[in-house]
C-alpha positions in Angstrom: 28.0 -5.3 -4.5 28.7 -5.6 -7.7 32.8 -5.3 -6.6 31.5 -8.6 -4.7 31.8 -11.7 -7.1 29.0 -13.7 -5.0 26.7 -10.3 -5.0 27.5 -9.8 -8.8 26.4 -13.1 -10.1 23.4 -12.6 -7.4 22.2 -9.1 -9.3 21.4 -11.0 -12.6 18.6 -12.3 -11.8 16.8 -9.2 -13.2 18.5 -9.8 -16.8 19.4 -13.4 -17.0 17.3 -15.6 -14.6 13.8 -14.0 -14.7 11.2 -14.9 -17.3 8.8 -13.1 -18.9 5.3 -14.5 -19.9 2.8 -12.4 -21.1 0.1 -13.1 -19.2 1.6 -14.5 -15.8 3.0 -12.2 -13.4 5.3 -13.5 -10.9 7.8 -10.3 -10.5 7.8 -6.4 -10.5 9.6 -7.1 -13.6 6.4 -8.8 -14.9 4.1 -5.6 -14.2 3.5 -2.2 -15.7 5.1 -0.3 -13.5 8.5 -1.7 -14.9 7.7 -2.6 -18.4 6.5 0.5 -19.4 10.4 2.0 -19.4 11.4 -0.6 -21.8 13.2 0.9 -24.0 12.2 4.1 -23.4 14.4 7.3 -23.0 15.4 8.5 -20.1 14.3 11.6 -19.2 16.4 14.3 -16.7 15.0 17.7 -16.1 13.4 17.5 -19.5 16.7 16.5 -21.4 17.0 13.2 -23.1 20.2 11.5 -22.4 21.3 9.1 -24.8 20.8 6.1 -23.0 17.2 3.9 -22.3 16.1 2.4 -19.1 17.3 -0.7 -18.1 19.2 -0.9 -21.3 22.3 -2.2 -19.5 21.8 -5.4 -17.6 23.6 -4.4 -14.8 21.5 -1.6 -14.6 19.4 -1.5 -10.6 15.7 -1.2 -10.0 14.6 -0.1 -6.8 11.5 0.0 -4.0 11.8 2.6 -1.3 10.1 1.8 1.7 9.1 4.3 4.9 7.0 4.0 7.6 6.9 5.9 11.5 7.5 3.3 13.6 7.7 4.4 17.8 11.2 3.0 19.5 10.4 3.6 22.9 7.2 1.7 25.3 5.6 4.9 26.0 4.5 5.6 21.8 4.7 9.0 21.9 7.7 9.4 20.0 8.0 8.5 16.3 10.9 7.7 13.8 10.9 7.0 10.3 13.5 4.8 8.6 14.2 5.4 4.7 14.9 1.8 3.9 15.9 0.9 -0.5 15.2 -2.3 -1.7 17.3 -3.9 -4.6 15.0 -5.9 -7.2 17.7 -6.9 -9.0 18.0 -9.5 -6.4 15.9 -12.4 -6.5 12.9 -12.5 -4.8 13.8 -14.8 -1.9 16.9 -13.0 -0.9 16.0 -9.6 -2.1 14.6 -8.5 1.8 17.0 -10.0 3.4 18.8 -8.2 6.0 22.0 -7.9 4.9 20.4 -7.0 1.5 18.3 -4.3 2.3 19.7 -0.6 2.1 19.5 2.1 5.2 19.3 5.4 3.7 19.0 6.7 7.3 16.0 7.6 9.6 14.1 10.9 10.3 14.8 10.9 14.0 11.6 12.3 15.1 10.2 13.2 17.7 7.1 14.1 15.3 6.1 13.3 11.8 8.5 15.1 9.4 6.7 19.0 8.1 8.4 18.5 5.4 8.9 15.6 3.8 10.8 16.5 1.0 13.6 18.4 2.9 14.5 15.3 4.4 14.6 12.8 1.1 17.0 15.7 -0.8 20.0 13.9 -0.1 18.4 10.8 -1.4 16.5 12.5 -4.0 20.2 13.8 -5.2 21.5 10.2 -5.4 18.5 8.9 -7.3 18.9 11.9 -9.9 23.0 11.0 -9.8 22.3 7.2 -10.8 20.1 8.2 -13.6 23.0 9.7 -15.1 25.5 6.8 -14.2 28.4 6.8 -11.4 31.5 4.5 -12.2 31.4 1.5 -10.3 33.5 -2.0 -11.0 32.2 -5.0 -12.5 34.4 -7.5 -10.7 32.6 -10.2 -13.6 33.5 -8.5 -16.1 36.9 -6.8 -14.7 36.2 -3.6 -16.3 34.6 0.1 -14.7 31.3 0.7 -16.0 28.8 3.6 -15.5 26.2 2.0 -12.7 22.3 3.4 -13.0 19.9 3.1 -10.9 16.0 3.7 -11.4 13.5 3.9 -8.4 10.3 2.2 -9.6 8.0 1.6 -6.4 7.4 3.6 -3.6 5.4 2.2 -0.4 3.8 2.4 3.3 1.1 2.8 5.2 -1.2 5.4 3.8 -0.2 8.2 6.0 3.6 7.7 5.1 2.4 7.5 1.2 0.2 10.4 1.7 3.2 12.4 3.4 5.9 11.2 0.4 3.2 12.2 -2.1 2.0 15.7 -0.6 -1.5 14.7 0.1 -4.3 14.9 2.6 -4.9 11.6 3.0 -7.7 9.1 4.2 -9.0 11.4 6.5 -9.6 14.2 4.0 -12.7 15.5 1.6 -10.3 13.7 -1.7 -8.8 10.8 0.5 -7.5 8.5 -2.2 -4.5 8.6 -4.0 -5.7 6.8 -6.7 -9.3 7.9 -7.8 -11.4 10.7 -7.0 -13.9 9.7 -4.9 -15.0 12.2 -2.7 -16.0 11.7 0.7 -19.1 12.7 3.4 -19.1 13.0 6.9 -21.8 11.5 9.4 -25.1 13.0 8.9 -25.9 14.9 12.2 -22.4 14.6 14.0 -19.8 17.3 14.8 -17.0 14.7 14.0 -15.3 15.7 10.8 -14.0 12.9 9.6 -14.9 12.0 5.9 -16.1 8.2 5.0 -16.1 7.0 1.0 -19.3 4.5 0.6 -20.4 3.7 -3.1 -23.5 4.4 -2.4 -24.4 7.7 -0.7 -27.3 8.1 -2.3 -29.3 8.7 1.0 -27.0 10.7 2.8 -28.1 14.2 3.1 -25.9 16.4 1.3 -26.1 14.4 -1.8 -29.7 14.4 -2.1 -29.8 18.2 -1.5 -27.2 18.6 -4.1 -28.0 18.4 -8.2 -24.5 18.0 -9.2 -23.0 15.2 -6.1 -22.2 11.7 -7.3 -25.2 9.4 -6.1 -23.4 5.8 -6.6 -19.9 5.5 -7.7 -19.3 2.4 -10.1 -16.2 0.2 -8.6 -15.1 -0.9 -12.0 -15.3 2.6 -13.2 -14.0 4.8 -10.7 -12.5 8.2 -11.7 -9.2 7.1 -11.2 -6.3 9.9 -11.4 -3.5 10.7 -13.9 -0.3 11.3 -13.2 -0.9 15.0 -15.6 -3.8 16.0 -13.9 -2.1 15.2 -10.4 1.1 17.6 -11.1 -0.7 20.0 -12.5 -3.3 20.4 -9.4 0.0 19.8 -7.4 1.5 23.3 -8.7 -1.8 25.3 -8.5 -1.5 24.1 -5.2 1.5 25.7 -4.7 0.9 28.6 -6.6 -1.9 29.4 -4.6 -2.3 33.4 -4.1 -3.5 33.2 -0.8 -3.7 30.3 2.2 -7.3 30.6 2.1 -7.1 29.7 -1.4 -4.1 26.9 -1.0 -6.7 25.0 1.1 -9.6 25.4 -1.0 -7.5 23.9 -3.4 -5.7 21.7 -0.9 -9.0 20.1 0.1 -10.8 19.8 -3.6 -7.7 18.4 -5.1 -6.6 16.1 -1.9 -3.1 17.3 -2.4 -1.0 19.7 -0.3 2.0 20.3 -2.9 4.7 18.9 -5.0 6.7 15.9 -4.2 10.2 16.0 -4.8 9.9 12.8 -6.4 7.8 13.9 -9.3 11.1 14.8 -10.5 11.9 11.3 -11.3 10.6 10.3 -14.5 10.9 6.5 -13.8 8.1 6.7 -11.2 4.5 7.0 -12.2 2.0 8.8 -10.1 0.0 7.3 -8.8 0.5 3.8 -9.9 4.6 3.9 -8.3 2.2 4.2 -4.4 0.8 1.2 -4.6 -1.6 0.0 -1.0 0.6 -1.9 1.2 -1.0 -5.1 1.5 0.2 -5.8 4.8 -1.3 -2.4 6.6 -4.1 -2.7 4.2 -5.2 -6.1 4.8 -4.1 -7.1 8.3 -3.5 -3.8 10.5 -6.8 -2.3 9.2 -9.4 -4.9 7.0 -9.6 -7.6 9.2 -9.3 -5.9 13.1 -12.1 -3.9 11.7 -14.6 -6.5 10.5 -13.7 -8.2 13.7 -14.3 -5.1 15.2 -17.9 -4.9 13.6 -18.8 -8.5 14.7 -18.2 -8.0 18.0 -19.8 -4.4 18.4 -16.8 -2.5 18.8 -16.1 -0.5 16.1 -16.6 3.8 16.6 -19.6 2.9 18.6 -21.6 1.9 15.7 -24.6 -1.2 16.5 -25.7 -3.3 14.2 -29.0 -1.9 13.0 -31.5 -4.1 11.4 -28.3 -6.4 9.9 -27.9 -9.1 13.3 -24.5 -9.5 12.1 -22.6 -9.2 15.5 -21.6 -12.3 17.6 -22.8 -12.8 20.9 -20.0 -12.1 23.4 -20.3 -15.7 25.0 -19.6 -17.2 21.5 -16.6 -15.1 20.6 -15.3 -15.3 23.8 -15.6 -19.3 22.7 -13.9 -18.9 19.6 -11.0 -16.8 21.4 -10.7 -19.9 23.7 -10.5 -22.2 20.8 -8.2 -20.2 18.8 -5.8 -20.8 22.3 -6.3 -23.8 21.9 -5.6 -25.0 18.6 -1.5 -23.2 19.3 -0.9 -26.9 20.6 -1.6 -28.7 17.5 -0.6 -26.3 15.1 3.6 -26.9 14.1 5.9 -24.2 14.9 6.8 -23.7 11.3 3.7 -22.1 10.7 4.2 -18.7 12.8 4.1 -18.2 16.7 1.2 -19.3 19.2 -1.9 -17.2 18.7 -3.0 -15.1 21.4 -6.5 -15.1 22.7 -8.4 -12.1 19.9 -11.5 -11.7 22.6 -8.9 -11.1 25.1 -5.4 -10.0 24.1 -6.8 -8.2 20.6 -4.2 -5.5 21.0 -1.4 -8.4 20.9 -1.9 -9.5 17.7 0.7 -8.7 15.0 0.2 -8.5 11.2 1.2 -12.0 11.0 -0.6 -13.2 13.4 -4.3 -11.3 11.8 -3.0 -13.2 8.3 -3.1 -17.0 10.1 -6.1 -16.6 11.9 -7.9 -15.2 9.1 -6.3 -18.0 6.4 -6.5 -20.6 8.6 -8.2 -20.7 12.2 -11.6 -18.1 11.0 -13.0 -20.2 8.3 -13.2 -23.2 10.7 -14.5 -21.3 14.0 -16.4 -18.6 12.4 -18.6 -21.1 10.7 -22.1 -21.6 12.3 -21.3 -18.8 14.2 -23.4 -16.2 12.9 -27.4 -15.9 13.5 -27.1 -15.2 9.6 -24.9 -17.7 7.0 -25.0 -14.9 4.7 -22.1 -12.9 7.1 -19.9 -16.6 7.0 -20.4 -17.0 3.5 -19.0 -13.2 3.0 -16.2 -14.0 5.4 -15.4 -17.0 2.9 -15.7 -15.1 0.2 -13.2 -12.8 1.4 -10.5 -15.3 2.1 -10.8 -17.2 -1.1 -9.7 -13.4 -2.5 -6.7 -12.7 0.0 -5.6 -16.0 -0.5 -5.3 -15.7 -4.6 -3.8 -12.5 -4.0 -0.7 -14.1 -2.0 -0.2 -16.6 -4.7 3.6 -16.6 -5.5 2.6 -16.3 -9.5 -1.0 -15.0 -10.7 -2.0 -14.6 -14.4 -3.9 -11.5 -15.9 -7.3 -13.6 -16.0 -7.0 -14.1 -12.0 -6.1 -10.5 -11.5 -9.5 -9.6 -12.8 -11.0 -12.4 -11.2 -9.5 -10.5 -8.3 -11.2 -7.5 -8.9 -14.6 -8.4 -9.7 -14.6 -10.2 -6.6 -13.7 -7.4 -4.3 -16.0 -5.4 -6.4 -19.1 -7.6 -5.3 -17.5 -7.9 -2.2 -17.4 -4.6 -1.1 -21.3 -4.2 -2.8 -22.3 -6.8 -0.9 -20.6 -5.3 2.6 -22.9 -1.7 1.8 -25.8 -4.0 1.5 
């Protein structure tokens, strides 16, 4: 690319066409995540080489991306494509396809053992463009050393759980970035694990001294990167496999990830929660999923927040019906959710809650608290997909979900 003249000029939008404000954050190269390397050594199997992150301006900052995706009708084979993103590009281009970078895909037929065996010859590259490999700066018209620095990581929280050597959401420590510990349903034989705030009623808390009634959301026990690579290796130093899953299950992590090695990520802060699986493959279908008395055979209680089938079946006839008026620009036609749920695509889950749900959802519940929560929620997801957002908003951001999620264990 940077042998390209028309790439070359592109990859300077990192150095010479973004801004930074303190305060606004528009970019990765607004955030922590990047400006804590600022002038900051870099670091390579605990040696200091001589030169700093980023020093150069044609130096690259990446975002690896992996997910299992199934290729054939039937789903019951999975593969997993290793795709690198190129910041240095701006943000409009940047995913583009002829932008993006395949490192390859894990063909499958299951998820990968052993992650790490499979991102070595990718891990080996990363730890090669930390040290520089000569490339030509057609700009320039000279050779130059060309570095590269992986700052983000990201998935769905199985595929971030896997890179990262942990148990994941289903597990007794499910989160990557706190540790909140989780219970299972009182009286049930399934042993899946939940993570409420408040657990103050469930029974193996209140028969337990030292077990955390009520977690605080603005002050969760959030992880270090420290403490996380230094449970990872008693993990792995484990004298026994009784032991290695004692530790396995307290700690929420399974090993060491290869990519601990380089210095330029931060765990767990480099994992962020993919908005898109976070938000519209799992939030939304879910609450929809409550409303309607459909999700893991839960009912309602004493809450009368589900919708009566007749008037959701209504608002999947009216969501039909507004595809007509609505201009193409804005996505495809959206299917029927009381009929053809399992057709609806990321994308599609974002409209209808942006757009269509405020307006047919409203005087639909027996209770305007549940609409007013719905609205709530919206105002949040759309501040969050604002193209620039300041530090204020961000904890505006925060307190909201905060009371929120409160107001959702209420």
């Amino acid at each position: 690319m940077y042998a390209n003249p028309t790439k070359a000029k592109e990859l300077q939008y990192r150095a010479f066409e973004h801004m930074y404000t303190p305060g606004k954050i528009s970019d990765i190269f607004d955030s922590h995540i990047y400006r804590r390397l600022l002038g900051k050594r870099v670091t390579i199997d605990g040696s200091n080489p001589t030169h700093e992150y980023f020093s150069d301006p044609r130096d690259i900052a990446f975002g690896l991306s992996t997910d299992g995706f199934c290729p054939f009708r039937r789903r019951k084979a999975t593969a997993w494509p290793l795709i690198l993103f190129d910041y240095n590009l701006a943000p409009e281009i940047r995913f583009h396809g002829d932008n993006r970078i395949d490192l390859g895909t894990i063909p499958g037929p299951n998820k990968p053992k052993d992650f790490n065996s499979f991102a070595w010859p990718a891990f080996e590259e990363f730890m090669r463009l930390q040290h520089g490999v000569r490339a030509f700066d057609v700009l320039a018209d000279e050779f130059f050393l060309l570095r590269g620095y992986l700052l983000l990581v990201f998935g769905d929280i199985p595929a971030m759980s896997m890179v990262m050597r942990m148990t994941g959401h289903t597990g007794f420590s499910p989160c990557r970035m706190c540790k909140i510990l989780g219970v299972r349903i009182p009286n049930s034989q399934n042993n899946t694990h939940y993570v409420p705030l408040d657990r103050s009623f469930h029974p193996t808390v209140t028969e337990s001294d030292s077990a955390i009634a009520i977690y605080d959301p603005a002050d969760l026990p959030l992880r270090t990167e420290e403490e996380m690579l230094c449970q990872a290796r008693e993990v792995k130093s484990a004298s026994s496999k009784a032991q290695n899953a004692r530790l396995s299950r307290a700690y929420g992590i399974n090993g060491i990830s290869i990519f601990s090695n380089l210095k330029s990520l931060c765990f767990p802060l480099s994992f962020p929660y993919d908005f898109m699986h976070l938000i519209w493959e799992n939030l939304i279908p879910n609450l929809i999923s409550l409303w309607t008395g459909e999700f893991k055979g839960l009912d309602e209680g004493v809450g009368e927040y589900q919708l009566n089938p007749k008037v959701w079946q209504a608002i999947g006839e009216a969501t039909v019906a507004a595809g007509s008026t609505i201009p193409s620009v804005f996505g495809a036609r959206p299917p029927n959710p009381a009929s053809h749920k399992a057709s609806y695509s990321a994308e599609a889950w974002s409209f209808w809650t942006l757009y269509l749900g405020p307006v047919l959802l409203r005087r639909r519940f027996r209770h305007q608290r549940y609409y007013k929560h719905f609205i709530q929620l919206v105002k949040l997801l759309q501040m969050c997909l604002e193209f620039e957002i300041t530090t204020e908003e961000v904890q505006i951001i925060r307190d909201g979900f905060i009371n929120w999620v409160e107001n959702y264990e209420q």
